[in-house]
N, C-alpha and C positions, 0 to 999 in steps of 0.2 A: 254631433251637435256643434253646432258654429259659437265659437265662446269670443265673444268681441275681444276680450282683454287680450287673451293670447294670440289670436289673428292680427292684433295692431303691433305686436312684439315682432313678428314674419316679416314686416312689410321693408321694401327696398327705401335707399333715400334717394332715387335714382329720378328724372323725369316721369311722368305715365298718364295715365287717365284712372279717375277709379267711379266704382258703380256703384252705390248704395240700394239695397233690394229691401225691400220688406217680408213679411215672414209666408206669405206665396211666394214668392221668389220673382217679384216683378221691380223690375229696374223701378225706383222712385226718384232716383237722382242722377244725374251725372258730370263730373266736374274735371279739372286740369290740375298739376301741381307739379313745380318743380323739385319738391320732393314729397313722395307720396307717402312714407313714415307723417311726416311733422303735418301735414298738411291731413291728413284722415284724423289722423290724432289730436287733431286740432275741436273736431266735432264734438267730440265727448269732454271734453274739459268747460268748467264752469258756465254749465246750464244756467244755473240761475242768474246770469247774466248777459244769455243768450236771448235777442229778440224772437217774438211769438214762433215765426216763420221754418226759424231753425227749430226753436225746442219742438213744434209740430214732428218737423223731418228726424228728428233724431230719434222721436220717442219709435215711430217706423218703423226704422232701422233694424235688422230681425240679422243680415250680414254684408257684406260688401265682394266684391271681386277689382281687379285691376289690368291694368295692361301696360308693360313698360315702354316705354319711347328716348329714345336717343337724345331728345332738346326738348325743351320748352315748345319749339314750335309744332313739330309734333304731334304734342301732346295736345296743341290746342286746335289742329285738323282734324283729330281724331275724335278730339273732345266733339264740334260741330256735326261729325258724322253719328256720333253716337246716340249724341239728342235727336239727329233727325230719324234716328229707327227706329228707338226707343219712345220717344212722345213722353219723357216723365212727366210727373205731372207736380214737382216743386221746383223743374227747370221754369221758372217762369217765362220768357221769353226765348222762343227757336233760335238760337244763335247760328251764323250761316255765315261762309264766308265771304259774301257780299257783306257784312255788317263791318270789317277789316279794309282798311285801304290796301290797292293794288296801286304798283309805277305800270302804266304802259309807254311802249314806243312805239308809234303806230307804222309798223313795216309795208303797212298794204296801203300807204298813202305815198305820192310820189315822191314832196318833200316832207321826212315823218314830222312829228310833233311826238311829246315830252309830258307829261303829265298824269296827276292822281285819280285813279277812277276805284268803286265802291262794284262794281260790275265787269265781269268777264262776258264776252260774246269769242266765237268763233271766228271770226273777220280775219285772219293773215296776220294782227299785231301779235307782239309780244307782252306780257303779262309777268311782273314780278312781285312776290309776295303771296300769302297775303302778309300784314305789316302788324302788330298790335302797337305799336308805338306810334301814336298818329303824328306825333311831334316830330320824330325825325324822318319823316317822309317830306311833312312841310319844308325843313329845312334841307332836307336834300335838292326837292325842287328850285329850291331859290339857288342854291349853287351852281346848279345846272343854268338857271336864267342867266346867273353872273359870269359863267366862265366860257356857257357856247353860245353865240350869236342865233338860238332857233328860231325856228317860224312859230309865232303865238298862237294865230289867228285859227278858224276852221276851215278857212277856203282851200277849197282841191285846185279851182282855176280862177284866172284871174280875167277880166276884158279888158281890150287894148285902152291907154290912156289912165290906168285908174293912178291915184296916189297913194304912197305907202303910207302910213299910221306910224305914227308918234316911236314906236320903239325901233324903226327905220332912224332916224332921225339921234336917237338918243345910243345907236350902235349895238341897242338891243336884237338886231334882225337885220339878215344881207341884203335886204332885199328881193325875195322873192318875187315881190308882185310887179317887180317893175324890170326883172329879168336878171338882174346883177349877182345873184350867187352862183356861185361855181357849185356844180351838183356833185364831182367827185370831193373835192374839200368838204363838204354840206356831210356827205355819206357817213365820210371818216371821222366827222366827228358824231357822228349817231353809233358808229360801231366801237370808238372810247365811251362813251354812255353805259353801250350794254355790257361792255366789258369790267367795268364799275358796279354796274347791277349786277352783275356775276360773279362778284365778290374779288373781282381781281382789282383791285384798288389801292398796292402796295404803292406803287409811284404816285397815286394823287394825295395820298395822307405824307407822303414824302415833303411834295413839294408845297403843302397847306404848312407844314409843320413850319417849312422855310419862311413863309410867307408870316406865320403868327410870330415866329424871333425877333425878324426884321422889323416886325411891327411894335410890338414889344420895344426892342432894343431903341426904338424912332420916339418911344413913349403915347406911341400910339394905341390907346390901352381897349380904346374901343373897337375897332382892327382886327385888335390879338384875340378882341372876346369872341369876335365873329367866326374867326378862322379854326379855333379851339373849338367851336359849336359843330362847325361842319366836318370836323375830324372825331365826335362823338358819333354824331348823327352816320357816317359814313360805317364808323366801326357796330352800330349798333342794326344799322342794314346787312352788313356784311355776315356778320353773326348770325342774321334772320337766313342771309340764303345759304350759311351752311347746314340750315336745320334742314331742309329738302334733300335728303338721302341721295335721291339722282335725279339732277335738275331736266325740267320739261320731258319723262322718260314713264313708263306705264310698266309694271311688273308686281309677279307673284313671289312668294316666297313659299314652299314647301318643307312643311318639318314633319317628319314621322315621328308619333309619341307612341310610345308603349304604357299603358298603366295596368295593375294590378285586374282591370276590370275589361280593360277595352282597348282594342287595336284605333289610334285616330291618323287622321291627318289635318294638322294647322294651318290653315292658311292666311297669309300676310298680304294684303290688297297695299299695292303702290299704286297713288295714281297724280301725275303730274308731278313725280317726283316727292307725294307725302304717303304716309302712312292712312289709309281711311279705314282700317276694317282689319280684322280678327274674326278666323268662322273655321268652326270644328267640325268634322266632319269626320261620319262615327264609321269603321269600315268590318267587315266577315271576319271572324276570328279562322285564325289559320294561314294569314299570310305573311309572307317576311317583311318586313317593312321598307326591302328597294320595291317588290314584288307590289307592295301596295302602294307606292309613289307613282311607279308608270302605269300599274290598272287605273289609279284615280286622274292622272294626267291626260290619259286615253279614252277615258270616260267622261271625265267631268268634262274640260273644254272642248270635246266634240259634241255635245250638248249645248255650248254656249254660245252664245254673237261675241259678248265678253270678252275677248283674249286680250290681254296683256303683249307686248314687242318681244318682252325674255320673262325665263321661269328661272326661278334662282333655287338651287337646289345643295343638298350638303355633300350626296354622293352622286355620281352618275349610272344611270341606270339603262337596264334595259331596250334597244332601238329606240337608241336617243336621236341618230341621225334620221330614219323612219317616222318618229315621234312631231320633228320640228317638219320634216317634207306636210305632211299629213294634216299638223295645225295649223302652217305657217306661224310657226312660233319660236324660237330660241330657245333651248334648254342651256343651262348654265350654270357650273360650279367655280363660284368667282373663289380664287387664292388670294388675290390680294386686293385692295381699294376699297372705294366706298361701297358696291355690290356686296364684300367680303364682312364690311363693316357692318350692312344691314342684316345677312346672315345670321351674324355670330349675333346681333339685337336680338333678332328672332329666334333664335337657337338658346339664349338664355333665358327669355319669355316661357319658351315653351316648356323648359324645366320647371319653372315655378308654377305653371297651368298647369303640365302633368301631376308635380304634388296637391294640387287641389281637386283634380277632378274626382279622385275614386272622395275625398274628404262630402264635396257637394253631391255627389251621387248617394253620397249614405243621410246628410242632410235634407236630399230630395225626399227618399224613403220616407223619410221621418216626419218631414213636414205631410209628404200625402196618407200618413199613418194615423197623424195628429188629424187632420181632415178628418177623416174615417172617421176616427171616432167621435169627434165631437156632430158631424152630419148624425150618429146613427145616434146619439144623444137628444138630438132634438126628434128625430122623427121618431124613438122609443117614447118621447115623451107625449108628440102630438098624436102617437095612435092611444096611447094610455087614458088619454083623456076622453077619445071617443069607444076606449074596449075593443079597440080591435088589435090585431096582432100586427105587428110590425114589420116591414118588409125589409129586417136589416140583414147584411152582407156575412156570410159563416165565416168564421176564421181559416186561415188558407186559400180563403177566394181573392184574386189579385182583381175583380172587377171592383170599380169607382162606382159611389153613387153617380144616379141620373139626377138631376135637378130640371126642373123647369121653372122657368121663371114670366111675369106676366103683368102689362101695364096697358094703362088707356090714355090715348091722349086726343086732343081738339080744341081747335079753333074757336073761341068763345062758343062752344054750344055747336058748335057743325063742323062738319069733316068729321067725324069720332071715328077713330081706328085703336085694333086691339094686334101688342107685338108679344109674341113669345120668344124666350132665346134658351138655348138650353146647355147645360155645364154638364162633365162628366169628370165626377170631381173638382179640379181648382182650372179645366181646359173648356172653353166655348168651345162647343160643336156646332159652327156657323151651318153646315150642310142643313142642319137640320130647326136653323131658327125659320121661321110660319108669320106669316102678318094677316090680318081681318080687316077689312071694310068692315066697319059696325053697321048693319041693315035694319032694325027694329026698336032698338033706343039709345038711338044718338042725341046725345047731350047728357044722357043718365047714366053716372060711372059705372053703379050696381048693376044698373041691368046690362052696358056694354060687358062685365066682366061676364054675367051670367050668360049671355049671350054667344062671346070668344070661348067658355068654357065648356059649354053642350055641343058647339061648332066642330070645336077639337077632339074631345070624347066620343061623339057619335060617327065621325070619319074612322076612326080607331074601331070602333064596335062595326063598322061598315066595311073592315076589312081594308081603308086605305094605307097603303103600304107607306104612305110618308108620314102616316101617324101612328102607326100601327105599336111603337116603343114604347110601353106608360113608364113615367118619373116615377122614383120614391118619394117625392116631395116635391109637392107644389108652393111656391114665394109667388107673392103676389105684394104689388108695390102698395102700401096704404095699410089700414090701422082695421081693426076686427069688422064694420061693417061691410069691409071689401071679404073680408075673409068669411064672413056668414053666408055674402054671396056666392061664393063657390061652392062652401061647405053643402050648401042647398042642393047646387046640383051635379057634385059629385055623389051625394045621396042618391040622387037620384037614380043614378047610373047601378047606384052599389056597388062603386070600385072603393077600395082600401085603399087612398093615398092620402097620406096627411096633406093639408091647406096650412098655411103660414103666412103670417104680415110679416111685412119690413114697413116699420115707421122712422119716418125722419123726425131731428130737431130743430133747432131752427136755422142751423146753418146749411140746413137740407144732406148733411150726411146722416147714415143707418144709426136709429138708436137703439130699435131694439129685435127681438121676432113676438109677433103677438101670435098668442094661440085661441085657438077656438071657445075657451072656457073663459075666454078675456083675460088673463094672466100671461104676463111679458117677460121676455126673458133680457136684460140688460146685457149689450155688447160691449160698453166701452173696458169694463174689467175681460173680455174676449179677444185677443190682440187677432186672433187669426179671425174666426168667427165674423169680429169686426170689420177687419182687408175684406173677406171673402164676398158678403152679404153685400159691402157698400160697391168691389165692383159687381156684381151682378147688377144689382138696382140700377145705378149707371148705366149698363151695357142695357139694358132693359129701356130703359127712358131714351137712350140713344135713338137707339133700332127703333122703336114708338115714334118719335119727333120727327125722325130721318122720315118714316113713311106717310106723316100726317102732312109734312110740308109738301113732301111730292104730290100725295095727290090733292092738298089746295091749290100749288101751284099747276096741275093741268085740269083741275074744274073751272080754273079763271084764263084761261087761256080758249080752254073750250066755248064758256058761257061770252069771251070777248067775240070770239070769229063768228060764233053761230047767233048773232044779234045780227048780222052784216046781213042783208038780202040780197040773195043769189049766193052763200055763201053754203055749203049742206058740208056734211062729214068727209065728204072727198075732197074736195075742194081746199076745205082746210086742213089738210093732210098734207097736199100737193104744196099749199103755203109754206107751211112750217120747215116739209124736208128741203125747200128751196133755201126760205130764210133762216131757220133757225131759230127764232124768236118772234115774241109780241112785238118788241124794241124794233129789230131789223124791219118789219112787213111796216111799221109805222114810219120809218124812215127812207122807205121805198118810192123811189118816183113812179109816173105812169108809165115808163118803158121800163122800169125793172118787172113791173106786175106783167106786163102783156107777155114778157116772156116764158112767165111760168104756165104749163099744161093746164089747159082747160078755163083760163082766166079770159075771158073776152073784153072788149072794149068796154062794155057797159060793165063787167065786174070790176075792174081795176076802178072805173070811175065811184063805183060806188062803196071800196074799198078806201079810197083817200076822202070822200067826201063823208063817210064814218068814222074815220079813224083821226081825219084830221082837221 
């Protein structure tokens, strides 16, 4: 069992990333810290002073996991990468590292330019950062304005005669546009830039230092203030790019774990010189652990497009040289440096993930045990009240309840579609979620439900092999008159599966399960119960919404083109896979339409004289 108090006594004061799960075990949060002790332990101290937001996340909180990182900076690449996999849902806002300022110098322009940009492209420039400190980016830039004569402007070329602008003039700029800089001087000073950017900045804070004395000692106080800015600002970039492990470089990291339970291999995602990514990877009990470094090396990235330039590894192993011919990849056991440095990160990591895993594999256990039995408690209870015997799981059977779950949704009264999605235990079995066009009574929820449920059931009694699985328990989204409707016609059928509401409150989260005799059973004292039920519904309304919009949106697409005369079902097929859209074909001239197969003179005319 996950005991918060003693898990927050474990934790490192080291940089990291840590993950807050709830008692499914589904990431809810994920956040940065330069020390992960103070900073986790920070959550749990004086709630009652805590805004809504948090006390929500905290009450959740069922355990946590971490990952350590060498800096701050790091920590907060990893952090970006993790929200994006994960999708929590108290990260309010996708953090991304376009939301961090980048310095580019634009290499792939003849004379570069110098500046802040929020977006990486692939174009030839150079790209430093990204920066959390917005201030000393701005103030780096100004230094640069002040100390190298650049080119401001965007122009790549100039036409003969033109005049140069105002920082020509003021010695802001050589000249460019009117031919007067020297391109090797121009160069050399873009290649002091990136060498500054690169952290190698001992002689500029040197000679900045000179410069704030002098100024100082002249009582020029305003001067000194400047110079001492751009010497923070400098030291506080520099700091940033030694957080980048191996500057603009792409690699793995391989660590062999052995635990109590399970042979792994860890792996440590480099990419552009940061840390993105931690991923376990579970291997065949019975091999040595070099033996399982070069099967998984030989295996995994000849499967992949993915490969990294070098694989950093702790021993060297088996047709290493073979290994790198084969991948085109570098194998490498770095002794000393910053490759040696990232190592040994990840080699300490992986000690403290190995002592958790066999911990959360018994947590797993226990959480899908706890499932068990509270699933065989409701569906003991919903067959009890129709008399019939319960289809609950023997002791020793390691099979999961099936669940199925079930919602209607529509477009004021049209379009009405019915989604099922189905769980096997606390895991969606996407293979086997089903969707319905409602055909019989669209706009009426009862009888879409009654409808999608004889739909479903009678493919099953029919022998189709994609429905052929009955649930232990049918959830259905809505409050007992939804649930009457089913109950009706799984009667009908005379199958034994209990029927179940999920009713929301009014914040539209699970309040309760409603049973067939109209007695509810309240979730919020059910912390699991409560996760469980509310993502289902969720995924349930999703998959619902997801299919009710698709096909609004090709009945209006259909019922737009097939209004057009001369326009039939082929035709506008031949439209669409031309254009792609309603938008596109509306914005079409006459010779974009005559191009497309089977579009004649008079149709394109009477395509723009409809449409536009």
């Amino acid at each position: 069992m996950f005991v918060i108090e003693e898990e927050l006594k474990k934790l490192p004061t080291c940089p990291g990333v840590y993950m807050h799960k709830d008692s499914l075990g589904e990431v809810i949060y994920v956040g940065k810290a330069v020390n992960l002790r103070n900073r986790v332990r920070s959550y749990f101290r004086n709630q009652n002073k805590a805004d809504p937001k948090l006390r929500a996340l905290v009450s959740n909180i069922a355990e946590f996991e971490y990952i350590r990182c060498a800096t701050e900076m790091e920590a907060l690449v990893l952090e970006c990468n993790l929200i994006k996999k994960y999708q929590p849902r108290y990260n309010i806002l996708l953090k991304d590292d376009k939301s961090y300022p980048y310095i580019v110098v634009t290499l792939g322009e003849e004379w570069p330019r110098v500046y802040r940009t929020r977006r990486i492209a692939h174009d030839g420039n150079k790209y430093f950062g990204p920066y959390t400190d917005v201030g000393c980016v701005a103030q780096f830039i100004r230094l640069i304005e002040e100390m190298y004569p650049l080119k401001k402007c965007r122009a790549k070329s100039f036409p003969a005669g033109v005049r140069p602008c105002l920082n020509y003039f003021i010695g802001k700029c050589r000249g460019i546009c009117i031919g007067e800089a020297d391109k090797d001087e121009y160069m050399e000073m873009i290649s002091d830039i990136i060498e500054i950017l690169s952290g190698r900045d001992a002689a500029l804070i040197a000679s900045l230092k000179e410069r704030m004395n002098d100024a100082s000692e002249k009582l020029e106080y305003e001067a000194a203030a400047k110079y001492r800015d751009y010497i923070a600002a400098l030291r506080r970039l520099s700091e940033t790019q030694r957080a980048t492990m191996m500057r603009d470089r792409d690699a793995d990291v391989l660590i062999p774990v052995v635990t109590s339970g399970n042979s792994i291999i860890v792996q440590y995602r480099v990419r552009d010189g940061k840390l993105v990514g931690r991923e376990i990877y579970y291997l065949r009990e019975g091999s040595s652990e070099l033996s399982a470094v070069a099967g998984f090396v030989k295996l995994h990235y000849s499967e992949t497009d993915e490969r990294p330039k070098e694989i950093l590894l702790t021993e060297h192993i088996e047709d290493e040289e073979l290994l790198e011919t084969f991948l085109g990849v570098k194998l490498l056991v770095p002794e000393r440096g910053e490759k040696r440095a990232l190592v040994k990160m990840a080699s300490d990591d992986s000690i403290e993930l190995a002592k958790s895993l066999d911990e959360r594999a018994e947590r797993e256990q226990e959480r899908k045990d706890a499932l068990r039995d509270a699933l065989s408690e409701v569906i003991e209870y919903a067959a009890e009240i129709n008399g019939a015997i319960p289809m609950t799981i023997p002791d020793g059977d390691e099979r999961e309840y099936r669940v199925e779950a079930y919602d209607i949704s529509n477009y004021n009264g049209l379009d009405t579609v019915g989604a099922m999605v189905v769980y096997e235990g606390s895991k969606p079995v996407r293979k086997d979620y089903r969707k319905f066009k409602v055909r019989t009574a669209e706009g009426d929820d009862y009888g879409s439900l009654r409808e999608v449920i004889y739909r479903r059931l009678k493919r099953a009694k029919n022998g189709d092999e994609g429905f052929s699985t009955l649930p232990d328990i049918l959830l259905i989204d809505g409050g007992l008159g939804q649930v009457h409707a089913v109950k009706a016609v799984v009667d009908a059928f005379r199958i034994a599966i209990p029927v179940v509401g999920m009713a929301k409150d009014d914040a539209h989260r699970t309040r309760s399960l409603v049973f067939d005799d109209g007695r509810e059973l309240e979730l919020k004292g059910n912390r699991l119960l409560f996760s469980y039920c509310g993502n289902i519904q969720e995924e349930v309304h999703r998959f619902a919404i997801t299919y009710m919009s698709g096909v609004r949106g090709r009945k209006m697409v259909h019922s737009v083109l097939e209004d057009i005369p001369g326009i039939g079902p082929k035709r506008r097929k031949m439209l669409l896979d031309h254009f792609g859209s309603i938008d596109a074909i509306k914005k079409a001239t006459y010779d974009d339409l005559v191009q497309v197969e089977g579009i004649t003179d008079n149709v394109a005319e009477s395509i723009i004289d409809f449409l536009k």
